[in-house]
N, C-alpha and C positions, 0 to 999 in steps of 0.2 A: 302546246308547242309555240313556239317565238319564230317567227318571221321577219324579216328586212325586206321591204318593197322601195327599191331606188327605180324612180319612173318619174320623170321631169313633166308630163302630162296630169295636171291638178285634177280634173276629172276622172281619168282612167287609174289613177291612185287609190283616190275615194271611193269608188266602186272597187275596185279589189280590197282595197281596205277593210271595206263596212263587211263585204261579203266573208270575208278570213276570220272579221270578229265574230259577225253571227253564228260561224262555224265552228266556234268554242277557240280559235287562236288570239296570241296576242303580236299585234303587229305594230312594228314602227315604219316610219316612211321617210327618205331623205330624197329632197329632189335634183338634189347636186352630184353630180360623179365623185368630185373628190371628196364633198363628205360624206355620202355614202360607202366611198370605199374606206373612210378612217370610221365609219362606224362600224363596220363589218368586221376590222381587225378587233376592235375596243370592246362588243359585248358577244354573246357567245348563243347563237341561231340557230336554230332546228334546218333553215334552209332559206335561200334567197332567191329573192322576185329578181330582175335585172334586165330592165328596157338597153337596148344596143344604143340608141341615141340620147346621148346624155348632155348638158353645158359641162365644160371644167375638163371633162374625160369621160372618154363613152365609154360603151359598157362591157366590150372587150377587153379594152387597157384593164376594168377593175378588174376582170377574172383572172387575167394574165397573173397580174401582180398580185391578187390572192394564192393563187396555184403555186406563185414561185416565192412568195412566202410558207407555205405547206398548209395551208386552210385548205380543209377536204369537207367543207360546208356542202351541201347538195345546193344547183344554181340552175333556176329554169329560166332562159331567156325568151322574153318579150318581144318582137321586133314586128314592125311593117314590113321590113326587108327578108321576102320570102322563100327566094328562088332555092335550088339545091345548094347549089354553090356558096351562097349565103350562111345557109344552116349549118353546110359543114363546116366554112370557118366559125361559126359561133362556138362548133364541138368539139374543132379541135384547136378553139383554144382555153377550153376546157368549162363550160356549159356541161351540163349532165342530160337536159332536155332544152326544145327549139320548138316556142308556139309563137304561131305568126297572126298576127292581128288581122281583120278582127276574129276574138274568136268566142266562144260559150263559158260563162264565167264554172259554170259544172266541171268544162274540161280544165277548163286551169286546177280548181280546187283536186280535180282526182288525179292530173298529173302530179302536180306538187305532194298529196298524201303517199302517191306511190314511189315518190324518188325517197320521202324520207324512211319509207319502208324500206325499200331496197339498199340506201345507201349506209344505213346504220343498224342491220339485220342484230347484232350482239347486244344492242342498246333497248331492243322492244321487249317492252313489257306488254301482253297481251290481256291479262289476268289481274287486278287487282283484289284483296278481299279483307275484310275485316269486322272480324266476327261473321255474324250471317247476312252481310252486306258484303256483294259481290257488283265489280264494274269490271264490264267487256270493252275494252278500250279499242277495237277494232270492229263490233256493229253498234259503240257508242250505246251499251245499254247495261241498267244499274238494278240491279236486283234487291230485295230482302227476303229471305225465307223464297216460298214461293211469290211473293209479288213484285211488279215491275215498278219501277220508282218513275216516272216523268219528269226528268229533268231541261230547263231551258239552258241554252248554250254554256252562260258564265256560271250558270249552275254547278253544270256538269264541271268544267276546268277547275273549279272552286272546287268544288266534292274529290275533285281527281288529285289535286295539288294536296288537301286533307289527308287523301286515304293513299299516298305516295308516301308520305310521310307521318305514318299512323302513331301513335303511342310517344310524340314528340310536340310541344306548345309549336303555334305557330303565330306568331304575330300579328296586327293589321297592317302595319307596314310592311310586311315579307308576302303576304298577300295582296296587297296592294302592286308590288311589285313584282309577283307572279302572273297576277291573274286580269288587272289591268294597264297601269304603264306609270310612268313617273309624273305626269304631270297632274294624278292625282293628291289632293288637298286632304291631306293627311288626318282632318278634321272629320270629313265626309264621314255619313252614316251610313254608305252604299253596301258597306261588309257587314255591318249590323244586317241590314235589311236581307241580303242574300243568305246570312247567315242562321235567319229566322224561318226564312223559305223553304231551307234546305233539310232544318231540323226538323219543322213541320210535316215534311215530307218523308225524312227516312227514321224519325224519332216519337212522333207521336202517335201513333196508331199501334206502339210495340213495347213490352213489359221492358225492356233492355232500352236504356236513352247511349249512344254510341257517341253522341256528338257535345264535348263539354264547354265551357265558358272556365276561362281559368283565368279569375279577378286579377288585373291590371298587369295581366299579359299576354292573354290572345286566346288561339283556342287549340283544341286537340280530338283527335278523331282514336278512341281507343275501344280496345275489350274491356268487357267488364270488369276481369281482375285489378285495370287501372286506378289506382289513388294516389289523387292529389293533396294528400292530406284535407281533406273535406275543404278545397278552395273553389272546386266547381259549384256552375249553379245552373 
């Protein structure tokens, strides 16, 4: 899932930041009101972070002006500003949830998974599977046959992004821009390396290899019956 965190506080960014990624998300961060809010129309988020005080335009004007453009993005606002009175103008002006600083980065993270639960009920997929590799995308657990797979955060998102889009190539650059962000160096080994981790893990210990390399265009997560005209390796 893709995140937007516009929060003019460098510190309190970087910790929700780090903490979103290690939880298998991928997150951008704008520290500007207005261009946070012209990034939120420009790329397309599972849900957004939103501090009420912002430079340029706080965090209200963004929601406003999201909402009266028709972005029905799920928005959980951030604020020092805690009273009742408070909260309910953050909701009604169209915030979905109101956490008031300081607060448990656990509860941020469960609030947030549970607006994007709620707010896009037709959109979830609970169940991934292919072949006899099965991922539970809501207790985050990755099966084969009977055994459990252990996977680390970018693993998982990796293996998810894979097996979302089973029996189709997928490139290192479409990976790259799934799974970590753009300012990745298109050169980097980083997909090699996860991509060996992953194989290791759900490909070698089992008479079926699931996970192919398909020469000088990326990779594919298939059944068996899959060929590529003998390009995998």
């Amino acid at each position: 899932m893709q995140i937007l965190i516009i929060e003019d506080d460098t510190q309190t960014a970087k910790f929700i930041q780090n903490g979103l990624q290690e939880s298998g998300f991928v997150v951008d961060h704008e520290a500007d009101g207005e261009k946070g809010l012209a990034q939120a129309m420009t790329n397309q988020y599972d849900a957004l972070v939103i501090d009420r005080m912002l430079p340029s335009l706080d965090g209200l004007a963004i929601i406003e002006q999201l909402r009266g453009r028709g972005f029905n993005v799920p928005i959980l606002i951030l604020s020092a500003l805690g009273d009742v009175d408070q909260r309910v103008e953050g909701l009604k002006a169209g915030g979905d949830d109101y956490l008031v600083k300081p607060y448990a980065f656990s509860e941020l993270l469960a609030r947030l998974q549970s607006l994007v639960r709620r707010t896009q009920p037709s959109q979830e997929v609970n169940q991934l599977q292919v072949h006899d590799l099965k991922m539970d995308l809501l207790k985050r657990k990755v099966t084969r046959g009977n055994d459990v797979i252990d996977l680390q955060p970018k693993e998982f998102i990796l293996l998810e992004t894979l097996m979302r889009n089973a029996g189709e190539v997928i490139t290192r650059t479409m990976l790259l821009e799934k799974v970590w962000d753009y300012n990745f160096d298109p050169q980097t080994n980083v997909i090699d390396v996860h991509i060996s981790r992953i194989r290791a893990k759900i490909d070698k210990d089992y008479d079926v290899a699931l996970l192919k390399t398909i020469r000088g265009a990326g990779y594919i997560l298939a059944a068996p019956e899959y060929d590529a005209n003998s390009q995998q390796k």
